[in-house]
C-alpha positions as CSV (number, residue, x, y, z in Angstrom):
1,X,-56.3,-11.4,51.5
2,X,-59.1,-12.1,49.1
3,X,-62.4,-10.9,50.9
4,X,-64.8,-11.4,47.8
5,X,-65.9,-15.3,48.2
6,X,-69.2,-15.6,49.0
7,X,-70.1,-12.3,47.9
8,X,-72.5,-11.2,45.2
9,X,-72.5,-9.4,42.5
10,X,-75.2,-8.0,39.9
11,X,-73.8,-6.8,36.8
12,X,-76.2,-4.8,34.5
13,X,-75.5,-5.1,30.7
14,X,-73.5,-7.1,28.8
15,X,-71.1,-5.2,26.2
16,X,-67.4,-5.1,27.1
17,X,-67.4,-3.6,30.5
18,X,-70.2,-5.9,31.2
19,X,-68.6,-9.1,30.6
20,X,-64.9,-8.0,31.5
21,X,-66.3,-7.2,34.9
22,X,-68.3,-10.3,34.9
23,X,-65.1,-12.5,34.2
24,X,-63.2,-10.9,36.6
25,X,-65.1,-10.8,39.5
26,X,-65.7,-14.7,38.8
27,X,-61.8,-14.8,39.4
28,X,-62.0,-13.5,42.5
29,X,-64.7,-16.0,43.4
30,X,-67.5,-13.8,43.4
31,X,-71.3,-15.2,42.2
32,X,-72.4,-12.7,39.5
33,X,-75.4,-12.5,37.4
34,X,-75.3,-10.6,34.3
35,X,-78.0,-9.1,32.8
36,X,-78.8,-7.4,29.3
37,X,-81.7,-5.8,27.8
38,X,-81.1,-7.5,24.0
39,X,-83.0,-11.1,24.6
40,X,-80.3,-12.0,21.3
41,X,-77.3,-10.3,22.9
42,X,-76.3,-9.1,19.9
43,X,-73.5,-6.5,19.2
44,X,-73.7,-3.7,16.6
45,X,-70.9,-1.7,15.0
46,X,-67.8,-2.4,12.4
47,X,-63.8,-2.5,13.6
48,X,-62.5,-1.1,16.7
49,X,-58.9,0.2,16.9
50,X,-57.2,-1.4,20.1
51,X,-53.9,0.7,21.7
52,X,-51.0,-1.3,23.7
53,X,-52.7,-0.2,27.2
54,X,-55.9,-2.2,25.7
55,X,-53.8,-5.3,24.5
56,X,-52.4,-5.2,27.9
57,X,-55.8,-5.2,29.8
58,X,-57.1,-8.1,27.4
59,X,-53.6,-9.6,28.6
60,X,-54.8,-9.4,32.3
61,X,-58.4,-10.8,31.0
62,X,-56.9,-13.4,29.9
63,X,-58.0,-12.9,26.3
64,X,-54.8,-11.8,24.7
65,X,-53.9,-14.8,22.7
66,X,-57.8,-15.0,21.2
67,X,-57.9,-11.3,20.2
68,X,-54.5,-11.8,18.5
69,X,-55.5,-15.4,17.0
70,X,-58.5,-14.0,15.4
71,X,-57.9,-10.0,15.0
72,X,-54.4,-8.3,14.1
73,X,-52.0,-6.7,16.4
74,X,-48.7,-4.5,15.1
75,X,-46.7,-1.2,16.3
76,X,-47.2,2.1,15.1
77,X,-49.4,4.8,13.2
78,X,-48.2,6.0,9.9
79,X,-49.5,9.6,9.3
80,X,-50.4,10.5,5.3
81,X,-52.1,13.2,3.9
82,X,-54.9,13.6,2.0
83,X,-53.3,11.8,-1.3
84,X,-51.5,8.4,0.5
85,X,-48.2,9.6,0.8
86,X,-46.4,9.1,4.0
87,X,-45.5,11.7,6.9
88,X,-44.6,10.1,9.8
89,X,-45.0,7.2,11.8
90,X,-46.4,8.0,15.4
91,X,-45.2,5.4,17.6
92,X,-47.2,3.0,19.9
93,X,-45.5,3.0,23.0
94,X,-45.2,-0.4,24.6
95,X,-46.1,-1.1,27.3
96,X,-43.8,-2.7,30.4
97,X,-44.7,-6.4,28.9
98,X,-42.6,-6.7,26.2
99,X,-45.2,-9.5,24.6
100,X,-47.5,-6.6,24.1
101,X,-47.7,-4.8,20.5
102,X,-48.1,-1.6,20.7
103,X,-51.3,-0.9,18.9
104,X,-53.7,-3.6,16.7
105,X,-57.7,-3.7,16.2
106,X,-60.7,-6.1,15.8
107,X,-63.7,-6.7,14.5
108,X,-66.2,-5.9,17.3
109,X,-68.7,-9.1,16.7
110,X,-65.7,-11.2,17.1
111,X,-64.7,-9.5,20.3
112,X,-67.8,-9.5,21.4
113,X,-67.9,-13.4,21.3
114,X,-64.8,-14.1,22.4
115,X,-66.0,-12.2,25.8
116,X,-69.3,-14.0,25.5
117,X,-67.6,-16.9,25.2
118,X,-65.6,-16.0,28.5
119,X,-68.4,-15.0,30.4
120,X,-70.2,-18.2,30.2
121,X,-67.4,-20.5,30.6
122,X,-66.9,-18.6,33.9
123,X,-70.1,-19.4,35.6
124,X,-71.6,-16.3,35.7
125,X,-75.7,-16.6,35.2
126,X,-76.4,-14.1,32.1
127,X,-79.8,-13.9,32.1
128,X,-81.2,-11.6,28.6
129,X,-84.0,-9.1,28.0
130,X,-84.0,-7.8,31.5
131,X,-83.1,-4.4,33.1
132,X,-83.2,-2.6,36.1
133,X,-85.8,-0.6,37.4
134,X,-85.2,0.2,41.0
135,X,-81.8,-0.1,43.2
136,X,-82.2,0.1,46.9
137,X,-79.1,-0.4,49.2
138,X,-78.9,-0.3,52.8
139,X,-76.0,-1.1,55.4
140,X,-76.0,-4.8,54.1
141,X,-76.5,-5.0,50.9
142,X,-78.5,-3.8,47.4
143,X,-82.3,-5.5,46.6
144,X,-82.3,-5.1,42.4
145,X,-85.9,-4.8,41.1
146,X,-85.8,-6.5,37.5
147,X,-87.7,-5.6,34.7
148,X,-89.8,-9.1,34.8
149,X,-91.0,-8.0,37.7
150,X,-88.5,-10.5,39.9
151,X,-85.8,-9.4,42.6
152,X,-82.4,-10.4,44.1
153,X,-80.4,-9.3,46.9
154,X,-76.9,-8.3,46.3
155,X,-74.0,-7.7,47.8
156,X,-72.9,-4.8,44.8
157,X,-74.6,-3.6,41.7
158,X,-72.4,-2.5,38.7
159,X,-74.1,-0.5,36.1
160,X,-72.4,-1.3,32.8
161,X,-75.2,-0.5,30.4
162,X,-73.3,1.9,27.9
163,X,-73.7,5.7,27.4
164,X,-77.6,6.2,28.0
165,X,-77.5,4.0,31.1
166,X,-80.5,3.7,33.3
167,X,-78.7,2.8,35.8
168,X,-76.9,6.2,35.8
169,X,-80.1,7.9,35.6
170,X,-81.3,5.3,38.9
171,X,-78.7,6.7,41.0
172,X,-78.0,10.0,39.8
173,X,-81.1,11.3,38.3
174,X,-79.8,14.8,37.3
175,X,-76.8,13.7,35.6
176,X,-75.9,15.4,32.6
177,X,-75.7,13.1,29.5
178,X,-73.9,12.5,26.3
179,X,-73.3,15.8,24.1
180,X,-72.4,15.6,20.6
181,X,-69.6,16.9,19.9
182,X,-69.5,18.5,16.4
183,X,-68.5,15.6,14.1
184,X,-70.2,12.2,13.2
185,X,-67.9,9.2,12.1
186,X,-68.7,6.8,9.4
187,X,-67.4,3.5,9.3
188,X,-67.3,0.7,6.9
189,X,-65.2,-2.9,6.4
190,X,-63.4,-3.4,3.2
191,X,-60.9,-6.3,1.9
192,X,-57.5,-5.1,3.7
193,X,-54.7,-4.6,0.8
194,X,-51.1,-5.9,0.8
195,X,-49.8,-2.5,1.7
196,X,-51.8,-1.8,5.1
197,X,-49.7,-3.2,7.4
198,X,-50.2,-1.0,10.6
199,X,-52.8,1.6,11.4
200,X,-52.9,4.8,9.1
201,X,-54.4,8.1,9.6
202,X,-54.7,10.8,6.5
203,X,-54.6,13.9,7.7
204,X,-54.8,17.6,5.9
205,X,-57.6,16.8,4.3
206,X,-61.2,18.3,4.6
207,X,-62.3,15.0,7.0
208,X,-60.1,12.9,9.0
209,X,-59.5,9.1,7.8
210,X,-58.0,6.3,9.4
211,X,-57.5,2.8,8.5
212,X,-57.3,-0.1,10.6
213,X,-56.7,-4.0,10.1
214,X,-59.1,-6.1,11.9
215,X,-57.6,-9.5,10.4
216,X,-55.1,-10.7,7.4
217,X,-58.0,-10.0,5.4
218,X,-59.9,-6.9,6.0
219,X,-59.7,-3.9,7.7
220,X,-62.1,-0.5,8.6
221,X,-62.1,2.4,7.6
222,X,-63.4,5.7,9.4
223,X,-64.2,8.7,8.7
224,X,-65.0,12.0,10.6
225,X,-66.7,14.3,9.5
226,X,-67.2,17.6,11.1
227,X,-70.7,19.5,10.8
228,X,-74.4,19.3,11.9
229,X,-75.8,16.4,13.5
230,X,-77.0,14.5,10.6
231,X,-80.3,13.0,11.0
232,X,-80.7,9.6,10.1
233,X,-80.1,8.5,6.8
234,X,-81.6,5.1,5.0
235,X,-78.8,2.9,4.7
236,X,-78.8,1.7,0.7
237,X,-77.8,5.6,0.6
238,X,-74.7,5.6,3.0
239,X,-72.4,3.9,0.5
240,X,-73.0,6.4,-2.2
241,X,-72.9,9.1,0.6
242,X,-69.4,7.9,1.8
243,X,-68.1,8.1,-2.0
244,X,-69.2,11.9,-2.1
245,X,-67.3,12.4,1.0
246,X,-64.3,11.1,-0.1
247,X,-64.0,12.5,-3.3
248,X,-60.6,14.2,-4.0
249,X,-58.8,11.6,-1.3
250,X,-55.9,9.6,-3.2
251,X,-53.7,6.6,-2.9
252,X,-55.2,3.7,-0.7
253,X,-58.4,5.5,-0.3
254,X,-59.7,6.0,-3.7
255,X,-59.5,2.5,-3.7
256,X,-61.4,1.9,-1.3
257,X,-63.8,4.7,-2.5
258,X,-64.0,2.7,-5.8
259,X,-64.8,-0.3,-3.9
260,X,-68.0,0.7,-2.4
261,X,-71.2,-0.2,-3.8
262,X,-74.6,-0.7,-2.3
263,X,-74.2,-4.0,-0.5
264,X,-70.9,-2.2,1.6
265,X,-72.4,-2.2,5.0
266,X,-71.9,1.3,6.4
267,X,-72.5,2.9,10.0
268,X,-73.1,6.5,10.5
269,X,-73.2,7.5,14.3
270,X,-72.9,10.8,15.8
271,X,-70.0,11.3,17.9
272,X,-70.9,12.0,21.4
273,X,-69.1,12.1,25.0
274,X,-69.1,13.3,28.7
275,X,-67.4,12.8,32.1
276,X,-69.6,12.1,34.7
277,X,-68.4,14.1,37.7
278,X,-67.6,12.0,40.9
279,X,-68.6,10.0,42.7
280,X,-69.8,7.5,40.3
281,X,-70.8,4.8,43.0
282,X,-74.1,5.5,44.8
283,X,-74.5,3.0,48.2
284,X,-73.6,-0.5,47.2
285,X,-73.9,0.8,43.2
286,X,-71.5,1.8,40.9
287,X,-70.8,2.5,37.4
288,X,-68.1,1.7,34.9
289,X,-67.0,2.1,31.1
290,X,-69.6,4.4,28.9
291,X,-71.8,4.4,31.8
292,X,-69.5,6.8,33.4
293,X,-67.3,8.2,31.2
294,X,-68.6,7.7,27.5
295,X,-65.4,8.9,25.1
296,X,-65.0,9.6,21.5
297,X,-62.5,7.4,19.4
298,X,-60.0,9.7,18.7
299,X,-57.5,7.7,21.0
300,X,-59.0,4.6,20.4
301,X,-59.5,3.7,24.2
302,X,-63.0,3.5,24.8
303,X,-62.7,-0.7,25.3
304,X,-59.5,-0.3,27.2
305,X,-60.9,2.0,29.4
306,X,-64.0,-0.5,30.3
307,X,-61.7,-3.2,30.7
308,X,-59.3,-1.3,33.2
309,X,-62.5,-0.7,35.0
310,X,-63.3,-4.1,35.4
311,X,-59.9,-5.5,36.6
312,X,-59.5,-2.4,38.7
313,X,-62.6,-3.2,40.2
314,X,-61.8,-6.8,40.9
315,X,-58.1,-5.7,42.5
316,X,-60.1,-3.8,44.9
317,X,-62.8,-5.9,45.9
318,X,-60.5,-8.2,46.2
319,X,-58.3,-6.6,48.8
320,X,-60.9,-4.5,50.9
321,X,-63.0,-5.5,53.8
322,X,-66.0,-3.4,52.7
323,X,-67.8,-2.5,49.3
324,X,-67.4,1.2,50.2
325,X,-63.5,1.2,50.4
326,X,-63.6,-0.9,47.6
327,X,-65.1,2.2,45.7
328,X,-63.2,4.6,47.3
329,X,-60.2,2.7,45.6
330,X,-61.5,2.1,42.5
331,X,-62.3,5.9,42.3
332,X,-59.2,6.9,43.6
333,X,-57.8,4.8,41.0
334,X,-59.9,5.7,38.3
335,X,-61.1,9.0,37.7
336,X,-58.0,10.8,36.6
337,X,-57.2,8.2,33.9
338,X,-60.6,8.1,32.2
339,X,-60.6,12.0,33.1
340,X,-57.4,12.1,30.6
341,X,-59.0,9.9,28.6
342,X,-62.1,11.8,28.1
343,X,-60.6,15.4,27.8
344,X,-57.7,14.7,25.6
345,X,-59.8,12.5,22.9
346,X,-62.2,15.5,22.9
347,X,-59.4,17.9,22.6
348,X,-58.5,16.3,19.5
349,X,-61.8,15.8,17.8
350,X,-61.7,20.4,18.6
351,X,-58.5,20.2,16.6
352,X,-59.2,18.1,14.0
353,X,-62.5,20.7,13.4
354,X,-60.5,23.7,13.5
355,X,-58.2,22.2,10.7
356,X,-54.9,22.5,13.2
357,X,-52.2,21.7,11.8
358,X,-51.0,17.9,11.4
359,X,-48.3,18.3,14.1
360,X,-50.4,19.7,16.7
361,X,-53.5,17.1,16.2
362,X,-50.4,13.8,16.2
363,X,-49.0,15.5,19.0
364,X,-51.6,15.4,21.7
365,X,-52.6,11.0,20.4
366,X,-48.7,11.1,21.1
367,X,-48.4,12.3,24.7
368,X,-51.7,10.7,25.3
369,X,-50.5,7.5,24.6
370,X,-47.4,7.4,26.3
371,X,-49.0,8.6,29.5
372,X,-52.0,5.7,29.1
373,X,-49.1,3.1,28.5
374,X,-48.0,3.8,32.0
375,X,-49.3,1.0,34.9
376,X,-52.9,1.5,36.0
């Protein structure tokens, strides 16, 4: 029985778990008002990589064909070392929808407004350059206090507003918060050669590298590297600094080296992650994707997860009676997967700093995968 028309829903922040959550919960026949602190709603960021279990959930969004229209989708990983020549290839387990490739990736703007795109066409009221600033529930409901000084009465409050979310600190004020985790990851897009024609990883060398197609045309490349927190650098010096870095590194990527020059538009983040212990739902509240359970990229899962989270959500809203069982379900549901999620991508990124061997850091994306391509 679908219990969740008439109900209403405020969803704060608008990246991917925002919107994913927003469609959704329009499906269902909720109301929902979206709300994001960027007055431009802007997205920030290069490529992401996108595994079968995320292809599946944009399946289930109902953004499948777009993402594969507009971004590239294929099956496998092909393991090289440091100088291009092939390993292995690690395979991308598919998933029980045979439509489904097994791995593929995307430039983040373009995802971005595909789900913006969504969103609107929806219904749901996005309203920009707002937060939250006080969440009050009682037996009935949730009263949001808005950063313009305005109010609404809800029947739920989802706080999708990314990895230093204040609605995290709202509800669970002594939280712990992200920790870096030893390595920072550059990132930059580059013209995609004939010859990438799945995801790669280049292992054995002093930093990890991977390569991902985002379109026929380009792809992204990353880079870990393990060390300090580096503070922030100017960014006419990133290019030159990502040369230096992968100096030595042959085949594919010293083309690519050779290819940067000061307009190449590098990112430099530092790589940080944590679980939040349950519960994650205060009163009527709750939170979802990097609000909750912020992960490192290492098994390219981060999106995935915050779309699970979403339709998860909307499955059980749908069926139960009551907010708080439809918490308890989503939780239930929930924890251990992003739990996996969380601990094995951080497991690797320890590997990959201790220079383990190339078997043992493919091994554990391996099982991980096959495990994540099971049904949520």
């Amino acid at each position: 029985m679908n219990t969740s028309s008439k109900r209403r829903a405020l969803i704060v922040g608008g990246g991917i778990a925002g919107m994913s959550t927003a469609i959704t919960l329009r499906k269902i026949g909720m109301a929902v008002d979206l709300i994001d602190l960027d007055p431009q709603w802007r997205v920030y960021g290069a490529g992401i990589s996108i595994t079968g279990p995320t292809l599946r959930a944009f399946g289930a969004l109902g953004i499948l064909d777009e993402v594969r229209r507009e971004g590239f989708t294929g099956d496998g990983i092909q393991v090289c070392d440091a100088q291009g020549a092939p390993s292995h290839v690690v395979p991308t387990p598919i998933v029980a929808d045979d439509d489904v490739p097994g791995s593929g990736g995307i430039m983040r703007p373009v995802l971005h407004r595909i789900l913006s795109e969504k969103t609107l066409a929806s219904g749901a009221q996005v309203r920009l350059g707002l937060t939250v600033d006080r969440l009050d529930s009682d037996v009935d409901g949730i009263t949001a206090c808005l950063s313009d000084g305005t109010s609404g009465r809800y029947d739920l409050a989802v706080g999708a507003d990314g990895v230093f979310s204040k609605v995290r600190h709202l509800l669970f004020p002594e939280a712990p918060g992200p920790v870096y985790t030893g390595q920072c990851v550059w990132r930059v897009t580059v013209p995609r050669p004939p010859e990438v024609e799945r995801r790669m990883f280049f292992l054995g060398g002093p930093l990890k590298v991977g390569l991902t197609p985002v379109s026929r045309d380009e792809m992204y490349m990353f880079v870990l590297e393990t060390g300090p927190k580096r503070p922030p650098m100017p960014d006419d010096q990133l290019p030159g600094e990502l040369q230096r870095l992968l100096a030595g590194y042959g085949g594919v990527l010293r083309n690519v080296r050779e290819g940067l020059n000061p307009s190449s538009h590098v990112v430099l983040r530092p790589l940080e992650g944590f679980l939040l212990p349950r519960p994650w739902e205060r009163g009527r509240a709750i939170l979802i994707g990097d609000a909750a359970h912020p992960t490192t990229p290492h098994l390219a899962s981060g999106a995935g997860m915050a779309v699970e989270d979403a339709l998860v959500l909307g499955e059980e809203l749908a069926r139960n009676g009551s907010v708080e069982a439809a918490f308890e379900g989503f939780m239930n549901r929930r924890y251990e997967r992003c739990r996996l999620v969380v601990e094995n991508s951080l497991e690797i990124g320890r590997r990959e700093q201790s220079r383990a061997p190339m078997h043992e850091q493919a091994e554990l994306v391996e099982r991980s995968l096959r495990i994540l391509a099971e049904p949520i």
